[in-house]
Steps between C-alpha positions, in 0.01 A plus 500: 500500500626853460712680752223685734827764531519558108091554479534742758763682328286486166192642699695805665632536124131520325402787801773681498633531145164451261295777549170394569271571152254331334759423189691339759292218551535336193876447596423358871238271453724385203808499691261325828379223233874468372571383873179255504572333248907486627378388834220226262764381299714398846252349670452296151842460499512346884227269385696351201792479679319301809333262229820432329668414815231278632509327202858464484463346767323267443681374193810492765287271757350257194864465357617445838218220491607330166833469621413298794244283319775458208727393808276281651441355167837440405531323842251281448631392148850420653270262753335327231805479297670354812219277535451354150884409516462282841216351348699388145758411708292222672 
């Protein structure tokens, strides 16, 4: 979010240095709507950011699953393999 210090210092700028007239306005509400849509496009921004890492992790947790099951897996082939030699053996 924007620095409350820096709106401040915006606020004392547009009351002391823009004298107050109606062909003024034009210029603050688009200046104000400039800093909506700022302040908008950062909360948007947050909101990406929070979905991308969410579902980064997630691919990090399911990969971290795969590799266990592929472990697991490749343990019990070396079992089977074990086994299927004892039993030509006999």
């Amino acid at each position: 979010s924007p620095n409350p210090f820096m709106k401040a210092l915006c606020l004392i700028f547009f009351y002391q240095f823009i004298p107050k007239s109606a062909n003024n306005l034009p210029l603050v509400d688009t200046l104000k709507m400039g800093s909506y849509l700022r302040e908008d496009t950062a909360l948007h921004l947050k909101q990406i950011t929070g979905q991308l890492n969410h579902a980064i992790q997630q691919n990090a947790a399911s990969a971290e699953a795969l590799a266990a099951n592929a472990e697991e897996m490749s343990s019990q082939a070396r079992q089977f393999q074990q086994t299927m030699f004892f039993l030509r053996l006999r």
